[in-house]
Backbone as JSON, one array per atom type, in Angstrom:
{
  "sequence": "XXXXXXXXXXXXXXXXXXXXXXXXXXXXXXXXXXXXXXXXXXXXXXXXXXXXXXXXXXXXXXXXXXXXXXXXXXXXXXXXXXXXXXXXXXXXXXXXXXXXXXXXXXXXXXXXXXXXXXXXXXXXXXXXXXXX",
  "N": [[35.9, 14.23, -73.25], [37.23, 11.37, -71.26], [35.63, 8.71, -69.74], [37.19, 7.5, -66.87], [38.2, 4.23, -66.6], [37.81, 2.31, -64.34], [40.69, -0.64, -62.98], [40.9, -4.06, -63.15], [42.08, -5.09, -60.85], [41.72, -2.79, -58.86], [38.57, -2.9, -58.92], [38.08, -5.28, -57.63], [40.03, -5.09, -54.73], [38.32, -2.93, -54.16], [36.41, -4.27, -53.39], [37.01, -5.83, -51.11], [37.56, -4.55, -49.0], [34.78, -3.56, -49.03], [33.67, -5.67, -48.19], [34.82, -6.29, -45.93], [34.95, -4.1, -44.25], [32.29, -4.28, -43.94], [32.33, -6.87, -42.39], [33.33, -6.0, -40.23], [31.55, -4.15, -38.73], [29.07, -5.9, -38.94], [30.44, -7.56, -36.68], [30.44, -5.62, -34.69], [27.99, -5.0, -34.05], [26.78, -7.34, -33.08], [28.66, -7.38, -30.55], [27.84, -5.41, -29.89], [25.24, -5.82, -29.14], [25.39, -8.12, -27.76], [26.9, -6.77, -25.59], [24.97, -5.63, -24.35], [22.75, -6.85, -23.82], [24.42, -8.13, -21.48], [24.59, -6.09, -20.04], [21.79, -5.13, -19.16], [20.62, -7.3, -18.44], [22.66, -7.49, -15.85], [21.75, -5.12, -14.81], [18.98, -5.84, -13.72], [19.77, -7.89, -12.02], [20.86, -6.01, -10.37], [18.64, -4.24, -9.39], [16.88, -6.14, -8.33], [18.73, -6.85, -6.42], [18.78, -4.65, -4.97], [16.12, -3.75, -3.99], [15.8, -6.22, -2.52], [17.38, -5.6, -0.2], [16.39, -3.27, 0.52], [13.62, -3.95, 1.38], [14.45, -5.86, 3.48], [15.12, -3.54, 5.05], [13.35, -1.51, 5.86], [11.85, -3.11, 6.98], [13.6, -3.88, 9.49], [13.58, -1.39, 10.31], [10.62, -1.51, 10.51], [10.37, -2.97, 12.94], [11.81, -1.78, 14.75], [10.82, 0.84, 15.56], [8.3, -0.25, 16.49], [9.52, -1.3, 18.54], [10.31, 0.9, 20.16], [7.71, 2.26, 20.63], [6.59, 0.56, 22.19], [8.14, 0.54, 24.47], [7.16, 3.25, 25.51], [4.58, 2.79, 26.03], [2.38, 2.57, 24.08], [-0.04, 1.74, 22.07], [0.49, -1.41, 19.65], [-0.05, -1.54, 16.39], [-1.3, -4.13, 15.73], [-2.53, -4.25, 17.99], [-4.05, -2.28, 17.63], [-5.71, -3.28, 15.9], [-6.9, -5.34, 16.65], [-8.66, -3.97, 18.79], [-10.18, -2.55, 17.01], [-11.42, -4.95, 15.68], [-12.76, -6.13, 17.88], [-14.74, -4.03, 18.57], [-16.21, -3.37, 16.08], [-17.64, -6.06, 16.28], [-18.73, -5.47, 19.02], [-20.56, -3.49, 18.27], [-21.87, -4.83, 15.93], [-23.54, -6.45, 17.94], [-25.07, -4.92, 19.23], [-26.62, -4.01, 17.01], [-28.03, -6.02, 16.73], [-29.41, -6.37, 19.0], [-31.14, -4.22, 19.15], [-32.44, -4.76, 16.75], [-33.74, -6.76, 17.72], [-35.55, -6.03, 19.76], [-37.28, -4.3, 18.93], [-39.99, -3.43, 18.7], [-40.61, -3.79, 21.81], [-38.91, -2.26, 22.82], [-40.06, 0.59, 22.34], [-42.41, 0.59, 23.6], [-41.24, 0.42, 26.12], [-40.05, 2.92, 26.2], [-42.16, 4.76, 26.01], [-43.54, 4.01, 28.78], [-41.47, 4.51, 30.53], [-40.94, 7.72, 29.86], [-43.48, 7.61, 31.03], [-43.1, 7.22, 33.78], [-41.11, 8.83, 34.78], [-42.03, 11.58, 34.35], [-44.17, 11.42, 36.01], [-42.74, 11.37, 38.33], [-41.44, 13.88, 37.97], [-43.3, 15.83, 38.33], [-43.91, 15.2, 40.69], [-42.16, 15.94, 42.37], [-41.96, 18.44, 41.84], [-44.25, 19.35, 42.83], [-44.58, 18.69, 45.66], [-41.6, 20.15, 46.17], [-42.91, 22.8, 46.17], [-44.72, 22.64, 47.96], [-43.12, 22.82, 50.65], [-42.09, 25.33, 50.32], [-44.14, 27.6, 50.99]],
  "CA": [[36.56, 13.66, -72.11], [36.53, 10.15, -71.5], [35.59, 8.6, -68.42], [38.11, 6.83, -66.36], [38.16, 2.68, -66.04], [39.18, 1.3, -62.79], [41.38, -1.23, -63.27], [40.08, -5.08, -61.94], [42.57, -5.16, -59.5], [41.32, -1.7, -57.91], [37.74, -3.3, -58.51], [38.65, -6.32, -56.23], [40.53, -4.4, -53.57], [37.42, -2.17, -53.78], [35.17, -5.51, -53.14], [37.35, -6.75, -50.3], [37.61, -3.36, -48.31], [33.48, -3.35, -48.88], [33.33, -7.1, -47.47], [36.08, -6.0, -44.45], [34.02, -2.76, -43.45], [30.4, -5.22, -43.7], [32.28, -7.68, -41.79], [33.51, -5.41, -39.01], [30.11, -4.13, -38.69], [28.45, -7.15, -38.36], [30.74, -8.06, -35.48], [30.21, -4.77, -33.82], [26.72, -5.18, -33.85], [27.02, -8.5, -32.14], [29.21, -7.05, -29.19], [26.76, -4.21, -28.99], [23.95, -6.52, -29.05], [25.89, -9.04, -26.43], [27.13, -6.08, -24.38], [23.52, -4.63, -23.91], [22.19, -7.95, -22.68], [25.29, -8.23, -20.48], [24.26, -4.6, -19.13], [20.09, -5.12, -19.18], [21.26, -8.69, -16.85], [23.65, -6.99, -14.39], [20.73, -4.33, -13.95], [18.24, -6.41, -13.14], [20.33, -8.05, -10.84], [20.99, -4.76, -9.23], [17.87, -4.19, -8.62], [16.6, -7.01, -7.55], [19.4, -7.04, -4.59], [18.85, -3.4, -4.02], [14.94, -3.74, -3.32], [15.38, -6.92, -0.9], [17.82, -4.8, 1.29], [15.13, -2.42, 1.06], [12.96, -4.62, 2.18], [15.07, -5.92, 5.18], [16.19, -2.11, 6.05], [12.38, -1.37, 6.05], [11.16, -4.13, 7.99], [14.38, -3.63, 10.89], [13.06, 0.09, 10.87], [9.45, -1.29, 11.58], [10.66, -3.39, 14.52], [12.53, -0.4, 15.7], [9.66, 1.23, 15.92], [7.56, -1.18, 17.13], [10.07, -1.45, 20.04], [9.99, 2.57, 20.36], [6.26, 2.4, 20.93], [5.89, -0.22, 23.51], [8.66, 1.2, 25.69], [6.25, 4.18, 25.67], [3.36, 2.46, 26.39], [1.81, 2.96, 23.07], [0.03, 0.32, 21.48], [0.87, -1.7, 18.64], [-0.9, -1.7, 15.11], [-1.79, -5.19, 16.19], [-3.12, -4.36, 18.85], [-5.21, -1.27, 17.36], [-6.37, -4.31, 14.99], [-7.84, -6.05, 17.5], [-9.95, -3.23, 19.29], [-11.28, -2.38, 15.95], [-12.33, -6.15, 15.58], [-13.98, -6.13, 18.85], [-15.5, -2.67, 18.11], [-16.98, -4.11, 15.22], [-18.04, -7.24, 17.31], [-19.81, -5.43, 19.39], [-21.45, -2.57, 17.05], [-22.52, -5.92, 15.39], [-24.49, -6.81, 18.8], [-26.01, -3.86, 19.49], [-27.65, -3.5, 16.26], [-28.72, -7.1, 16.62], [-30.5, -6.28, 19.92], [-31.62, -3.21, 18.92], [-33.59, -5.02, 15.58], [-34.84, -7.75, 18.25], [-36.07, -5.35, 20.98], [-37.5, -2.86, 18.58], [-41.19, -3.24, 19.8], [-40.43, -3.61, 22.97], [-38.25, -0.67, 23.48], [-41.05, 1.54, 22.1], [-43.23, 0.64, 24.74], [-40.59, 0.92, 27.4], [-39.53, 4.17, 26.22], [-43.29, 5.51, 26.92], [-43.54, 3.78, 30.07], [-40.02, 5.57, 30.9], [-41.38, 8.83, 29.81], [-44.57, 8.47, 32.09], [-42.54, 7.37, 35.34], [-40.35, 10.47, 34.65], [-42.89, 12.93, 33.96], [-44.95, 11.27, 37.31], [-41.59, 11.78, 39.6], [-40.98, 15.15, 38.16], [-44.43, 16.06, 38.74], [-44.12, 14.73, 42.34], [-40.8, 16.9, 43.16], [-42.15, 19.9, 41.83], [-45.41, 19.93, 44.17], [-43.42, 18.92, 47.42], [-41.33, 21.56, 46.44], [-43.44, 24.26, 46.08], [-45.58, 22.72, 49.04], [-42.21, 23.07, 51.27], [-41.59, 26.83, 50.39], [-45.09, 27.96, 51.44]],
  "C": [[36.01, 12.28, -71.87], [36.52, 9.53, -70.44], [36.58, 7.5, -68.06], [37.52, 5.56, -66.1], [38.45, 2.23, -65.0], [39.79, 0.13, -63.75], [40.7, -2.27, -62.37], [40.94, -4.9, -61.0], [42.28, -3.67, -58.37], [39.67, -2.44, -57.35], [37.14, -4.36, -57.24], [38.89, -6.02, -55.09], [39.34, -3.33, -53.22], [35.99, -3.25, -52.75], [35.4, -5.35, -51.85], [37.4, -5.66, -49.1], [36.24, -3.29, -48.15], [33.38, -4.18, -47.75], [34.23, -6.69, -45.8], [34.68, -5.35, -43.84], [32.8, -4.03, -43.26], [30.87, -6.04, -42.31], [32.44, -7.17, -39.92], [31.98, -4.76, -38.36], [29.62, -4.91, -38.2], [28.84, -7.45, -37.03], [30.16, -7.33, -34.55], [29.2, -5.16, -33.37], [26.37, -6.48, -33.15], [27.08, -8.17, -31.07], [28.75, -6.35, -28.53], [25.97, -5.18, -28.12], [24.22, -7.56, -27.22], [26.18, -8.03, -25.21], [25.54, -5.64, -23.71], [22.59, -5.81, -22.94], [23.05, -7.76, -21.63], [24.87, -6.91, -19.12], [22.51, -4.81, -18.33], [20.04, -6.5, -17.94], [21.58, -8.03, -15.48], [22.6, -5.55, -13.7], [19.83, -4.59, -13.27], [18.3, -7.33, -11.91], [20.59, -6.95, -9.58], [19.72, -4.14, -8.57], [17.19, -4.93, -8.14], [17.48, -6.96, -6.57], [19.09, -5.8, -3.59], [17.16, -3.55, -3.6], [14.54, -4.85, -2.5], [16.21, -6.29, 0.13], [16.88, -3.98, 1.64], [14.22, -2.53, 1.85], [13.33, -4.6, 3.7], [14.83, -4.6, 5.57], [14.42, -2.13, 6.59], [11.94, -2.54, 7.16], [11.8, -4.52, 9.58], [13.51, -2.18, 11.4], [11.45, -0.04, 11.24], [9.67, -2.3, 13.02], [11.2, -3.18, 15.49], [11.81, 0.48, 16.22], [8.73, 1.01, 16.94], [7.73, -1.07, 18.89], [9.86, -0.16, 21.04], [8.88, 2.7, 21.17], [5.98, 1.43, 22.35], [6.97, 0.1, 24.58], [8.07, 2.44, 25.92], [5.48, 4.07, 26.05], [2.42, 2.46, 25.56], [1.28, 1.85, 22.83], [0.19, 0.09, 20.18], [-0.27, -1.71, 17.71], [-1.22, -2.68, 15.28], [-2.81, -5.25, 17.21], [-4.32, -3.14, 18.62], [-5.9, -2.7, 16.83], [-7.6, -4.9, 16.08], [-8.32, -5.53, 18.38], [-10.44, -3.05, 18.64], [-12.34, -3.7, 15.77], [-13.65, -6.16, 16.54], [-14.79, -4.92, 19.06], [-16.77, -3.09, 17.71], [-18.2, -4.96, 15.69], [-19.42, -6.2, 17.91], [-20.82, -4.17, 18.86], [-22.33, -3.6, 16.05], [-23.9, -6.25, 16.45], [-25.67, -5.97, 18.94], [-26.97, -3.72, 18.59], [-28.89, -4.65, 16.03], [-30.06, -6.84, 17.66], [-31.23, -4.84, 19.98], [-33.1, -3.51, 18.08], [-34.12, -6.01, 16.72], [-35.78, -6.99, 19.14], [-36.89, -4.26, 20.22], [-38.83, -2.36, 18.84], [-41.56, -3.03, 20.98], [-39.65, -2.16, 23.62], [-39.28, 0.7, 22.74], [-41.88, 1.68, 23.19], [-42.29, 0.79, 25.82], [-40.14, 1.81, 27.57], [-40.82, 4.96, 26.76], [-43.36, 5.1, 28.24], [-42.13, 4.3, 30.89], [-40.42, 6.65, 31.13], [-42.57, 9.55, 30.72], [-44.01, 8.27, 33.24], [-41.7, 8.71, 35.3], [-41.36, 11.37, 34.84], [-43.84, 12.56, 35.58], [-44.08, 11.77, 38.71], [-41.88, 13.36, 39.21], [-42.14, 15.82, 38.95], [-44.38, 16.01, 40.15], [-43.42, 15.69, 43.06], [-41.45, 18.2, 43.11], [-43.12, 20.43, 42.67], [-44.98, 19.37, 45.55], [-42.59, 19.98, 47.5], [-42.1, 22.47, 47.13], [-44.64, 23.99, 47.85], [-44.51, 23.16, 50.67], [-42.13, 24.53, 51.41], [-42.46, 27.83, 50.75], [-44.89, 27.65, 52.84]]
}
């Protein structure tokens, strides 16, 4: 058995049908390529618009809030802020005059301890001299 020849003109028409199909291809792959940017764009646009409304919505809903609270009488996160500061402030002082005084309030704590202990002392024998 003897194997079959194409004929050139099949070989040709075989070429040009290869080169077609390659060429359609190729395009596709373009339009993909162009559509996918076109898509990967228009998303990034979408979210970029959708997370500054977010923003806004968020930032009406804390001044809705806000408003909520001080027709209550509540105070504002601003205003916690700034008792913590002066908290601070003065938890700062105290420890200042605490480290300056720290000799001194040793000795004024005993001299505390003996006027105390001299009063109590005093009450308890007037008492007891009263109930006799």
């Amino acid at each position: 058995m003897a194997a079959k020849r194409k004929k050139p003109s099949q070989t040709k028409s075989d070429n040009f049908i290869e080169q077609a199909i390659n060429n359609i291809e190729e395009r596709a792959r373009k339009e993909l390529e162009d559509l996918r940017g076109r898509v990967e764009s228009g998303f990034e646009e979408v979210s970029r618009t959708t997370t500054a409304r977010a923003s806004k919505l968020e930032s009406a809903f804390d001044k809705r809030v806000a408003q909520a609270y001080n027709r209550l009488g509540l105070p504002s996160k601003s205003d916690i802020d700034a008792l913590e500061q002066k908290i601070d402030k003065l938890q700062r002082a105290v420890n200042d005059l605490k480290k300056q005084s720290g000799p001194a309030q040793k000795t004024a704590r005993k001299a505390t301890t003996k006027t105390t202990a001299k009063k109590t002392a005093k009450k308890s024998t007037s008492k007891s001299r009263r109930s006799t």
